[in-house]
KENU-166632 format. One record per residue (C-alpha): residue number from 1; x, y, z. Coordinates in nm, 2 decimals, decimal comma, padded with zeros to 4 digits. Example, Ala and Ser with C-alpha at 12.3 -4.5 7.8 and 13.67 -1.06 7.14 Angstrom:
<site nr="1" east="01,23" north="-00,45" up="00,78"/>
<site nr="2" east="01,37" north="-00,11" up="00,71"/>
//
This chain:
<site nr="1" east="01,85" north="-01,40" up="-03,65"/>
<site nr="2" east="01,51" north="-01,26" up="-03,70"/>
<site nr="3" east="01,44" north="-00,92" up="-03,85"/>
<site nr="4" east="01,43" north="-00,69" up="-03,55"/>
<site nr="5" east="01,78" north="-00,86" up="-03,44"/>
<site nr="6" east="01,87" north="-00,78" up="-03,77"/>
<site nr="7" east="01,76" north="-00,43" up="-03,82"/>
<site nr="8" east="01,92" north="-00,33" up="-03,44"/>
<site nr="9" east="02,24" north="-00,52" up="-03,56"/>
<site nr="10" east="02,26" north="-00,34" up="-03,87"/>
<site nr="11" east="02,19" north="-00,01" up="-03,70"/>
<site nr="12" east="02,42" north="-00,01" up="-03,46"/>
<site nr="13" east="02,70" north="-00,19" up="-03,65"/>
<site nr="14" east="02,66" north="00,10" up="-03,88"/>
<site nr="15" east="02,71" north="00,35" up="-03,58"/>
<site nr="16" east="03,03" north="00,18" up="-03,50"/>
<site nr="17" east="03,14" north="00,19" up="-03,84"/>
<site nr="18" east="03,05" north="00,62" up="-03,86"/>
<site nr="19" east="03,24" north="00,62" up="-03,51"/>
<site nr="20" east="03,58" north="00,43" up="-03,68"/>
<site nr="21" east="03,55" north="00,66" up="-03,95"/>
<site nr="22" east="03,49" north="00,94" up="-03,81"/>
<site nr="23" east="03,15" north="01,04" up="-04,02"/>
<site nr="24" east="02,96" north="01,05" up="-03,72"/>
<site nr="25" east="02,87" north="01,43" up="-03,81"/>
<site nr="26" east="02,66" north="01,28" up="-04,08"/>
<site nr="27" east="02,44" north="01,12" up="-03,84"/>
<site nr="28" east="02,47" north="01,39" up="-03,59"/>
<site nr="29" east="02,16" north="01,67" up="-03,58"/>
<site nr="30" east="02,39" north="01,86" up="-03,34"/>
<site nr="31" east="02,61" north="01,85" up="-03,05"/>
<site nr="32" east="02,65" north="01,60" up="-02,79"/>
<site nr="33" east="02,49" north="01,78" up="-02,50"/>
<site nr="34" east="02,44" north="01,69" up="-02,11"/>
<site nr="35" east="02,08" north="01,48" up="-01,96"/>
<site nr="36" east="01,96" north="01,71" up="-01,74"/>
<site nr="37" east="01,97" north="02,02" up="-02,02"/>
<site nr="38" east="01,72" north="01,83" up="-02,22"/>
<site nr="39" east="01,53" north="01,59" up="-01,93"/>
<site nr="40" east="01,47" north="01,85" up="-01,67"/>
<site nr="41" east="01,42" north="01,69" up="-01,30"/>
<site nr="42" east="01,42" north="01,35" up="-01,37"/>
<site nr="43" east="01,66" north="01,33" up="-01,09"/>
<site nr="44" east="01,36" north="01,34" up="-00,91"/>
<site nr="45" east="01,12" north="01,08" up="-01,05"/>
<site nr="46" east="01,05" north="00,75" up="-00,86"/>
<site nr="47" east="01,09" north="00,53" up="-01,14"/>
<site nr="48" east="01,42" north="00,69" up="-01,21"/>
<site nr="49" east="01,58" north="00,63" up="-00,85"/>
<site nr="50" east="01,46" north="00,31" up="-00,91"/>
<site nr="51" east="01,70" north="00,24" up="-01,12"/>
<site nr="52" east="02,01" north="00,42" up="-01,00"/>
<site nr="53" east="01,92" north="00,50" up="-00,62"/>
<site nr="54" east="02,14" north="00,71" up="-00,41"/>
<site nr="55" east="02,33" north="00,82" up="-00,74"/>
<site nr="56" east="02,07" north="00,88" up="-00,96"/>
<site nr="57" east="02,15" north="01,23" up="-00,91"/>
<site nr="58" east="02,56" north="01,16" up="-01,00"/>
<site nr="59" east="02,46" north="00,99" up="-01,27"/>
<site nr="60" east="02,24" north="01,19" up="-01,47"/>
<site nr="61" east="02,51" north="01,52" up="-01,46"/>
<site nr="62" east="02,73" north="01,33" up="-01,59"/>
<site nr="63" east="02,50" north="01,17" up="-01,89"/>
<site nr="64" east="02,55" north="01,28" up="-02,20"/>
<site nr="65" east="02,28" north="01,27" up="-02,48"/>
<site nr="66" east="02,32" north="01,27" up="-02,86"/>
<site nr="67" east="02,10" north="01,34" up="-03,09"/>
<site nr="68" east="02,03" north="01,19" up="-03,40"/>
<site nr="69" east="01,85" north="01,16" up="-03,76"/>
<site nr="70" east="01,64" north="00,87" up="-03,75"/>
<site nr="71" east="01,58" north="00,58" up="-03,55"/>
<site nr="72" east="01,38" north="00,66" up="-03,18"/>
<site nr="73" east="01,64" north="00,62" up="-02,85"/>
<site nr="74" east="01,88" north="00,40" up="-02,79"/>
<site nr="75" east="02,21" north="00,37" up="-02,57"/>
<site nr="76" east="02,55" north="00,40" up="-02,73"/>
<site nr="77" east="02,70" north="00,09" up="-02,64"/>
<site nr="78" east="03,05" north="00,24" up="-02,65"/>
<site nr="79" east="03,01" north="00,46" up="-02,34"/>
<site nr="80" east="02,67" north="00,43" up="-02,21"/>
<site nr="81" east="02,53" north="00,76" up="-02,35"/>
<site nr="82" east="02,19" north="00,78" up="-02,46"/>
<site nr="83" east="02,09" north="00,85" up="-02,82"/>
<site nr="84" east="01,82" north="00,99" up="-02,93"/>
<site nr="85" east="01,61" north="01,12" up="-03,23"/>
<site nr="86" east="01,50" north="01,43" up="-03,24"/>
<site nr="87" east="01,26" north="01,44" up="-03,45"/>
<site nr="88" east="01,05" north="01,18" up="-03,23"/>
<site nr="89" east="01,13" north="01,39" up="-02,88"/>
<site nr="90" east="00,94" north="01,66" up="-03,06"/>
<site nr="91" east="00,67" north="01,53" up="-03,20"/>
<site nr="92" east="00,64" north="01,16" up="-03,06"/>
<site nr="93" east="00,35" north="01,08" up="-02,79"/>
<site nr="94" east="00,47" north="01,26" up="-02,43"/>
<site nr="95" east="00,39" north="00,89" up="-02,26"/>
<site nr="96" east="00,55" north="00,67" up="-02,45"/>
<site nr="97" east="00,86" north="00,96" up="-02,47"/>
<site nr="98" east="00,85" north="00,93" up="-02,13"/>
<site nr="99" east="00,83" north="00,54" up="-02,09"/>
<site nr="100" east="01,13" north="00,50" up="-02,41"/>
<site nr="101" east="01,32" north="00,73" up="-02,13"/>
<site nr="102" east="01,28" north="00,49" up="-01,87"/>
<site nr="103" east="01,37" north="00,23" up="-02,08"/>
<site nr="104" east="01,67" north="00,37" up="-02,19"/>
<site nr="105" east="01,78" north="00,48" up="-01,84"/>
<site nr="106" east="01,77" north="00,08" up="-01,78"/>
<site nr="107" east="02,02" north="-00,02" up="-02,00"/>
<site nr="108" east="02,21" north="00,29" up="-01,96"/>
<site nr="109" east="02,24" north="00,11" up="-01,58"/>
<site nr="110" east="02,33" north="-00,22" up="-01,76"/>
<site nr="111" east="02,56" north="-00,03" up="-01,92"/>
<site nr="112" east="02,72" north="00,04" up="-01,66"/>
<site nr="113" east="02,69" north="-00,32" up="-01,45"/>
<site nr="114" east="02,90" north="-00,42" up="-01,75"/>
<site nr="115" east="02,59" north="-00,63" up="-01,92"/>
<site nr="116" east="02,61" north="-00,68" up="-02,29"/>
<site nr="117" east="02,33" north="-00,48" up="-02,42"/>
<site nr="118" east="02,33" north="-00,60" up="-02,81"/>
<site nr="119" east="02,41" north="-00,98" up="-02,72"/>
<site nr="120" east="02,39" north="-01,17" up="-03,08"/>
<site nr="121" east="02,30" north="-01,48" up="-02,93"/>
<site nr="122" east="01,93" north="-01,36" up="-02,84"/>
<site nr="123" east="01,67" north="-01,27" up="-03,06"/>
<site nr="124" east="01,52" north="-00,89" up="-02,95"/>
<site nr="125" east="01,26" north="-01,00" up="-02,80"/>
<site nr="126" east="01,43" north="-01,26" up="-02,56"/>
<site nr="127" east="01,76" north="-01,06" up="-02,48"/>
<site nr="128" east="01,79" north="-01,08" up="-02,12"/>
<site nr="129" east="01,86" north="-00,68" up="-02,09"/>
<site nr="130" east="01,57" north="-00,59" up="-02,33"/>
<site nr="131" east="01,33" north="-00,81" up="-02,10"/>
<site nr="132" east="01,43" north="-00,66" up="-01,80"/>
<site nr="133" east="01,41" north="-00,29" up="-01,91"/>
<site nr="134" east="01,07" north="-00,41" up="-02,04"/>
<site nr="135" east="00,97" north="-00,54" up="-01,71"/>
<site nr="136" east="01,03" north="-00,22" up="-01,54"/>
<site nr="137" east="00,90" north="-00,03" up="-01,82"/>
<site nr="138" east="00,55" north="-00,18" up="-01,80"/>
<site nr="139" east="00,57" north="-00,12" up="-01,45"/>
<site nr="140" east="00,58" north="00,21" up="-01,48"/>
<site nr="141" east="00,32" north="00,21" up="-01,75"/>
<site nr="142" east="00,09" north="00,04" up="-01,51"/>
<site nr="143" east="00,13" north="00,28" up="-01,19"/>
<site nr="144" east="00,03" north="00,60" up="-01,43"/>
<site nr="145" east="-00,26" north="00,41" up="-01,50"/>
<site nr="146" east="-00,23" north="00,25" up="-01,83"/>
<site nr="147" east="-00,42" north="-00,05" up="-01,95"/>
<site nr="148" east="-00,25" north="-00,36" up="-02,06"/>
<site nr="149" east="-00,39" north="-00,29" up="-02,44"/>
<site nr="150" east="-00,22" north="00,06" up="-02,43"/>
<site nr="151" east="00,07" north="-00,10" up="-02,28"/>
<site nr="152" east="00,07" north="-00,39" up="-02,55"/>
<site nr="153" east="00,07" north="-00,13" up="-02,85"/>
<site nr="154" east="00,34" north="00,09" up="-02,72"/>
<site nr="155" east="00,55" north="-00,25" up="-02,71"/>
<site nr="156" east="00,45" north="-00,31" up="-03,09"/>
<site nr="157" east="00,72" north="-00,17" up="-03,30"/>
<site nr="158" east="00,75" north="-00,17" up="-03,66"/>
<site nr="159" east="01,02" north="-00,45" up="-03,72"/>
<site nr="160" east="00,84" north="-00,67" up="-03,49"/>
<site nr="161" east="00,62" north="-00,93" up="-03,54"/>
<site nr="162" east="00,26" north="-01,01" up="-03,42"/>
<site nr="163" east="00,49" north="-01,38" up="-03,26"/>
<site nr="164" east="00,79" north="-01,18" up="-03,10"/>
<site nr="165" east="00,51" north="-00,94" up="-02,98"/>
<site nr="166" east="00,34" north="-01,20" up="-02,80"/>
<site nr="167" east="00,67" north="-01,32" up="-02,67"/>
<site nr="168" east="00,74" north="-00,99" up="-02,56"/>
<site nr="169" east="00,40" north="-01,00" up="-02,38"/>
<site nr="170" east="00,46" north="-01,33" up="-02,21"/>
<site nr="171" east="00,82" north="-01,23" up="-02,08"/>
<site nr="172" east="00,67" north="-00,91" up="-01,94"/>
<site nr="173" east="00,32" north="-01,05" up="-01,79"/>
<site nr="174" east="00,07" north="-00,90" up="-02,02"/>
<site nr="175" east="-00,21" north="-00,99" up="-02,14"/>
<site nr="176" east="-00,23" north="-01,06" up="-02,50"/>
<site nr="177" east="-00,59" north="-01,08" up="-02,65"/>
<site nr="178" east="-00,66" north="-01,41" up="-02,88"/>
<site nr="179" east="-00,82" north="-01,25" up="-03,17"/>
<site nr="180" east="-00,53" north="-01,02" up="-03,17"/>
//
């Protein structure tokens, strides 16, 4: 298991562990609140009814958002609700806030097919629900206009490696410079 597998296994093993115990107030800046009181109109963003279609609109009353203390977003793999840090929502880069949201709203879909988001038996990198959320991220990225280098260091993330980057990369059709 390399370290990013490691460091998303830990994390969320540790959530479960809060949720058993019930110290999940520890983690907890506030309240579990609604989607659409934080994430106004994304009901009506392309890339968003993209991924849910006709109930995109359904779907985002009814999800719920938590916020947390550390970490950047993720999906709750209990119920499907997003989680996210506040901290980075207010002073994290609008774009890539943006993108982590579409992201995010792609395995909250998974979720909800009944994939296995956290599946042990891939690395990050490869995970066949990371890839696609990925895909359609960069997608995204690349109809407001972004450059694959922008694009290729908003994919970089602190527990990955210059290798699983360029894996990363490959899996979602970008670019990757050879004196990078």
């Amino acid at each position: 298991m390399g370290i990013e597998s490691w460091f998303e296994y830990a994390t969320f093993r540790i959530f479960r562990l809060f949720r058993r115990l019930h110290l999940t107030r520890l983690i907890r800046i506030g309240p579990t609140r609604m989607f659409i009181d934080y994430f106004k109109e994304y009901e009506k963003v392309s890339a968003v009814r993209g991924i849910f279609g006709d109930k995109t609109e359904e779907v985002l009353r009814n999800l719920k958002v938590e916020f947390i203390g550390f970490g950047y977003m993720g999906v709750n793999d209990t119920d499907g609700h997003l989680l996210v840090n506040s901290h980075y929502l207010k002073t994290g880069d609008k774009t890539e806030i943006y993108l982590d949201i579409v992201h995010e709203l792609c395995h909250v879909k998974q979720f909800m097919d009944g994939k296995e988001l956290f599946d042990p038996h891939y690395e990050y990198v490869d995970r066949p629900t990371e890839v696609e959320a990925y895909r359609y991220t960069v997608k995204e990225a690349r109809r407001l206009g972004l450059s694959d280098q922008w694009i290729l260091a908003y994919l970089k993330t602190e527990w990955m490696s210059c290798q699983d980057l360029l894996k990363l990369a490959r899996h979602v059709n970008i670019e990757y410079p050879s004196n990078a």
